[in-house]
Residue frames as qw, qx, qy, qz and C-alpha x, y, z in Angstrom:
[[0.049, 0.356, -0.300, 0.884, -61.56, -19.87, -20.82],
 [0.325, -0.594, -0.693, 0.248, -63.29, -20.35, -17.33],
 [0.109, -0.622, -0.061, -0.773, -65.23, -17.14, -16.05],
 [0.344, -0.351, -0.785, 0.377, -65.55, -16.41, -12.41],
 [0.116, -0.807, -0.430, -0.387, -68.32, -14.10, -10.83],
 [0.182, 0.605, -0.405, 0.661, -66.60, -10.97, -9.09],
 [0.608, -0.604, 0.170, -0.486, -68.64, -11.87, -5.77],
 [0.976, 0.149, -0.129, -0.092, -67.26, -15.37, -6.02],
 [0.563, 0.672, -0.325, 0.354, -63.92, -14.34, -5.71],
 [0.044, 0.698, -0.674, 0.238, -62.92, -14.78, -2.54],
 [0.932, -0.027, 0.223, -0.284, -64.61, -18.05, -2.27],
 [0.855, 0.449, -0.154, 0.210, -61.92, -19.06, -5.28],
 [0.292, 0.609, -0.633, 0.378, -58.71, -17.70, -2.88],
 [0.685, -0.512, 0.433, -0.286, -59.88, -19.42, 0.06],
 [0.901, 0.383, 0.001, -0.205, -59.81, -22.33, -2.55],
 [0.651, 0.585, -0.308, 0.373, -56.87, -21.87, -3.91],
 [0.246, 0.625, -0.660, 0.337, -54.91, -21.50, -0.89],
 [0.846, -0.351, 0.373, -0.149, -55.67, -24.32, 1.14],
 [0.961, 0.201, 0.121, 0.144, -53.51, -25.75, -1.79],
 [0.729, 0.186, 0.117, 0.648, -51.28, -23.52, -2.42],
 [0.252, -0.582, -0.200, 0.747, -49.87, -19.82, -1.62],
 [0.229, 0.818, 0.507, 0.146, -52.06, -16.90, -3.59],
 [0.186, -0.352, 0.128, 0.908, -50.33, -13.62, -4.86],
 [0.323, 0.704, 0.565, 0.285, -52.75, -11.12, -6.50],
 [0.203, 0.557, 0.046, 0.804, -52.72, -7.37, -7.02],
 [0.449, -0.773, -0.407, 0.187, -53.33, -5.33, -3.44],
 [0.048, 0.819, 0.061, 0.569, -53.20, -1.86, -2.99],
 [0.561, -0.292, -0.477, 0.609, -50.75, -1.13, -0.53],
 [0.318, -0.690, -0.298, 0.577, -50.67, 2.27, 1.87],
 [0.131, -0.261, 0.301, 0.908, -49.64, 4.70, -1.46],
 [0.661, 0.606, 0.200, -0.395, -52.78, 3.40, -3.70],
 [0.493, 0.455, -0.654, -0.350, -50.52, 1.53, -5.89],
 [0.943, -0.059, 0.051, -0.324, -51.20, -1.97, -6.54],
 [0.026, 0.618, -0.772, 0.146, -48.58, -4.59, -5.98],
 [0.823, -0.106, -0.553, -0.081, -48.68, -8.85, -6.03],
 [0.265, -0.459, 0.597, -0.602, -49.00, -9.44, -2.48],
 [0.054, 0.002, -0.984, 0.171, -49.61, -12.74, -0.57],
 [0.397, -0.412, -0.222, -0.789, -53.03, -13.03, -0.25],
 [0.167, 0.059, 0.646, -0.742, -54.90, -13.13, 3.81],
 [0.052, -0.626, -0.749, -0.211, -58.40, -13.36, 4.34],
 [0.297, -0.735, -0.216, 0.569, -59.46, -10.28, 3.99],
 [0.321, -0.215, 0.568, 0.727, -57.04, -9.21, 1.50],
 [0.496, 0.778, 0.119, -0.367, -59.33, -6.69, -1.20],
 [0.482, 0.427, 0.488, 0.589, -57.98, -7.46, -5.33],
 [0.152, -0.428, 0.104, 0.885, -57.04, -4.24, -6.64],
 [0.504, 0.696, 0.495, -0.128, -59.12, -2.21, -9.00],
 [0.046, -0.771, 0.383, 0.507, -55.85, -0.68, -10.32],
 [0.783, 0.584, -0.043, -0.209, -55.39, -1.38, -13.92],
 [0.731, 0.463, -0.466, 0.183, -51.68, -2.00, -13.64],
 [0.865, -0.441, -0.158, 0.178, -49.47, -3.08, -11.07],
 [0.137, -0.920, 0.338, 0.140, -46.07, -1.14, -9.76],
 [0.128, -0.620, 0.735, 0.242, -44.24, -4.03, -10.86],
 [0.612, 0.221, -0.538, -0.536, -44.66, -6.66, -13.16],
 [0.890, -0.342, 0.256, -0.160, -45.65, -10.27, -12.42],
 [0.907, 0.156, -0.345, 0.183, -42.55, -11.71, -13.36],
 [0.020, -0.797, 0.501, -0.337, -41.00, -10.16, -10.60],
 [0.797, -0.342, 0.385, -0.317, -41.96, -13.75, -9.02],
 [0.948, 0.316, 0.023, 0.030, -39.89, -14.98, -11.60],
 [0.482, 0.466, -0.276, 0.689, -36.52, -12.98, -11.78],
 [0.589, -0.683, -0.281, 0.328, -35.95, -11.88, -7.68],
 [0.201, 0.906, -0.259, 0.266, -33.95, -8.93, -7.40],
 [0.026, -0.635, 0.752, -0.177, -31.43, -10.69, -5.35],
 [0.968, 0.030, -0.196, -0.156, -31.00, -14.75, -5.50],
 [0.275, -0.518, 0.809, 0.046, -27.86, -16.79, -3.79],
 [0.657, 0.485, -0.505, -0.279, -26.71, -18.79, -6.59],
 [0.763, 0.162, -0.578, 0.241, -24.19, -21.14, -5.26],
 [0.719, -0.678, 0.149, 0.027, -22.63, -21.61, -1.28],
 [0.387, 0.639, -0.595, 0.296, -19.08, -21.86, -0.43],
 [0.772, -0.622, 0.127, -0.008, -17.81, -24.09, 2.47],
 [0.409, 0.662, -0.615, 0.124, -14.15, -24.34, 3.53],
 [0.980, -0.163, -0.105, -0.039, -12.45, -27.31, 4.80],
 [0.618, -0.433, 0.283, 0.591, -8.53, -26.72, 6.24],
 [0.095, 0.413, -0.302, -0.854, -7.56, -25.35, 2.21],
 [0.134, 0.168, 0.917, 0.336, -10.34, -27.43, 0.60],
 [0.361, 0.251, 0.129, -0.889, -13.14, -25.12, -0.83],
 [0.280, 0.320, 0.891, 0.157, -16.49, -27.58, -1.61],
 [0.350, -0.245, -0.490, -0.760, -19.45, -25.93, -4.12],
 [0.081, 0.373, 0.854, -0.354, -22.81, -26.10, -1.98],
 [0.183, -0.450, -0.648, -0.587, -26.17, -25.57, -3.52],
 [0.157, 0.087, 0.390, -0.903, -28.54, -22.68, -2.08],
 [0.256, -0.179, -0.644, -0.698, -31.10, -22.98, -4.38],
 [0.540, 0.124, 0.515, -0.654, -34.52, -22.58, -2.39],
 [0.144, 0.428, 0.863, 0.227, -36.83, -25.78, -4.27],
 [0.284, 0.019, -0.157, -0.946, -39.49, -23.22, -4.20],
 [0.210, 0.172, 0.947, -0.172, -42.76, -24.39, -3.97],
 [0.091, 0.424, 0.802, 0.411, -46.13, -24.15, -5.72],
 [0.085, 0.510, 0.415, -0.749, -48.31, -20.79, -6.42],
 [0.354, 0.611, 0.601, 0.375, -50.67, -19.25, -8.20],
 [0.175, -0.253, 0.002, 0.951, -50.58, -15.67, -9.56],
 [0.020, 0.649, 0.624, -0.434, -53.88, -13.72, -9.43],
 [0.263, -0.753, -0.312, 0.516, -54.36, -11.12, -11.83],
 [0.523, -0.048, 0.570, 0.632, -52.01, -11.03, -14.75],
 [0.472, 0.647, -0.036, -0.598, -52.97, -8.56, -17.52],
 [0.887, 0.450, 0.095, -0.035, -52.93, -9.83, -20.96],
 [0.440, 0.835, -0.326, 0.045, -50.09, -8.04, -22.04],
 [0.246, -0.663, 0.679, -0.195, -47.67, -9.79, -19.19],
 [0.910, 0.113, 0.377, -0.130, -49.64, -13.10, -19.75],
 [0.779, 0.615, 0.099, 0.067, -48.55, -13.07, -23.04],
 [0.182, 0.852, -0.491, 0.011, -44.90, -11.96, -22.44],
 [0.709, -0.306, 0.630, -0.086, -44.38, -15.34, -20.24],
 [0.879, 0.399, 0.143, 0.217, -44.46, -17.18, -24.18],
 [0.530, 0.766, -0.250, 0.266, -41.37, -14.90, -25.29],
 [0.292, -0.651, 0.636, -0.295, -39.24, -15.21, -21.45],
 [0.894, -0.123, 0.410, -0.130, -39.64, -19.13, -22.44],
 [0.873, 0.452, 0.070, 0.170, -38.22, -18.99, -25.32],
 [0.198, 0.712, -0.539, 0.403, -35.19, -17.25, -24.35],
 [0.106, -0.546, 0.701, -0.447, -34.75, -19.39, -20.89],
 [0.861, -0.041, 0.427, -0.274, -36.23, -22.66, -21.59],
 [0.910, 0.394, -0.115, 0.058, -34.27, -23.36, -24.51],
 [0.843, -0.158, -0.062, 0.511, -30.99, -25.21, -24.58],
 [0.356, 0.027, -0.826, 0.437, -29.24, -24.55, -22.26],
 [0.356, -0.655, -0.560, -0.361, -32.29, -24.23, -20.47],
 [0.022, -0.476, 0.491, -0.729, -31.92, -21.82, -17.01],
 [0.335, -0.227, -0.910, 0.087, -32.89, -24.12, -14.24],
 [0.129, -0.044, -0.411, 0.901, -33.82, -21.20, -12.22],
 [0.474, 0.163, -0.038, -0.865, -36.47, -19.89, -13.94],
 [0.485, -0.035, -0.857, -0.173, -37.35, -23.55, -15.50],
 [0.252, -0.133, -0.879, 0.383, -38.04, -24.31, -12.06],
 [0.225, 0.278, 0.770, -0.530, -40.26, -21.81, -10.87],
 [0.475, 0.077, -0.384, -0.788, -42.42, -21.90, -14.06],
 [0.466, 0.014, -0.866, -0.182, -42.96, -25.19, -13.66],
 [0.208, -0.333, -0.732, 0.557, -43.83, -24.53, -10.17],
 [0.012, 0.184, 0.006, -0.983, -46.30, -21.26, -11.33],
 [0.247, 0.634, 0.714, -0.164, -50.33, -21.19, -11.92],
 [0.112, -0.194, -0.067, 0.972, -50.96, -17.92, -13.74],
 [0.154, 0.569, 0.796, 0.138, -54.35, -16.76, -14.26],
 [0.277, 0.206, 0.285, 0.894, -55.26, -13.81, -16.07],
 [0.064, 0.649, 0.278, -0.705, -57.11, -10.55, -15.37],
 [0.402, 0.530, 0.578, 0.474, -59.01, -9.45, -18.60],
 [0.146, -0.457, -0.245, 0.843, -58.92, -5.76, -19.31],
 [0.309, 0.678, 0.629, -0.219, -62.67, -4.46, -20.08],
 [0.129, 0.965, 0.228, -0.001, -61.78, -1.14, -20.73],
 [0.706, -0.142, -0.139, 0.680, -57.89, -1.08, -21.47],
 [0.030, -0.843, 0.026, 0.536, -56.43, 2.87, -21.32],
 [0.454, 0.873, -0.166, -0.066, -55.29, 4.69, -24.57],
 [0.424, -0.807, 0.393, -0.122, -51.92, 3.85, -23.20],
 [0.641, -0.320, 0.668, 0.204, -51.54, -0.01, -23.47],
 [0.296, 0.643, -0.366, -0.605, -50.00, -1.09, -25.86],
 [0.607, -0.117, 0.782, 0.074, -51.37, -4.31, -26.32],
 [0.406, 0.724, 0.318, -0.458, -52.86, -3.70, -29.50],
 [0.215, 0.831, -0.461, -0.224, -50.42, -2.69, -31.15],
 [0.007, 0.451, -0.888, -0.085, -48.58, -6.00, -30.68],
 [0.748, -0.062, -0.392, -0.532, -51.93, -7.47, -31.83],
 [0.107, -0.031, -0.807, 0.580, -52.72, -8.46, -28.04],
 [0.443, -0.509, -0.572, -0.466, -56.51, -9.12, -27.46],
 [0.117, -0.424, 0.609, -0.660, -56.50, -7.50, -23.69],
 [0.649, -0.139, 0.191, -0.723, -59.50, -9.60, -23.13],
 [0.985, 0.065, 0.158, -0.022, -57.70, -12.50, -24.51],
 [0.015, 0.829, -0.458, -0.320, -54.50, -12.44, -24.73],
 [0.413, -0.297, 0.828, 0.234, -53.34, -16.04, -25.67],
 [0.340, 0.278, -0.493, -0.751, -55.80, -15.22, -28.72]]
């Protein structure tokens, strides 16, 4: 486990995106916190959880699957698929870290889903320890170390 110092921190997104595109938690215009591209500039929430999880960057709420293209009455398959391209995610609690082992085993094994396959393979994910979790999580319980989740 690598530690970085909180001042340090946007030194490590400039960093990280000259290489590659940076989503972390930012507090949008309600005060809820939400993976957002990151800008210089761009303030890391101090919100313990995020309105939506990070795998939304995994499972889109809408995805074009396949193309259609006619031809007089000839109807060819065409591939939409977006390649996608390398990022890193900023931020992760433990408890989501640690779900990313159980959404492999259901959609990396045979038949493996290329979809998701792909953009794991394409995905960084670096975790947000949580100091001071709330009464609430329930990582514990599923004998989750918030401060470590991959144990």
């Amino acid at each position: 486990m690598k530690k970085v110092a909180v001042s340090k921190l946007n030194a490590l997104f400039a960093a990280i995106t000259r290489e590659q595109k940076l989503y972390l938690p930012v507090d949008d215009a309600s005060g809820q916190s939400r993976f957002t591209l990151w800008e210089d500039g761009t303030a890391l929430s101090h919100n313990l959880y995020t309105a939506r999880s990070a795998k939304d960057s995994f499972f889109p709420q809408v995805e074009n699957l396949i193309g259609f293209q006619v031809t007089d009455r000839q109807i060819t398959l065409v591939e939409t698929r977006d390649p996608g391209e390398p990022f890193v995610l900023f931020g992760v609690r433990g408890c989501d870290v640690r779900s990313f082992a159980l959404l492999d085993r259901v959609f990396l094994s045979e038949p493996a889903d290329t979809y998701y396959a792909r953009r794991r393979a394409n995905a960084c994910i670096l975790s947000l320890a949580c100091g001071r979790p709330e009464e609430t999580c329930f990582c514990t319980a599923f004998g989750i170390d918030p401060a470590d989740p991959e144990g």
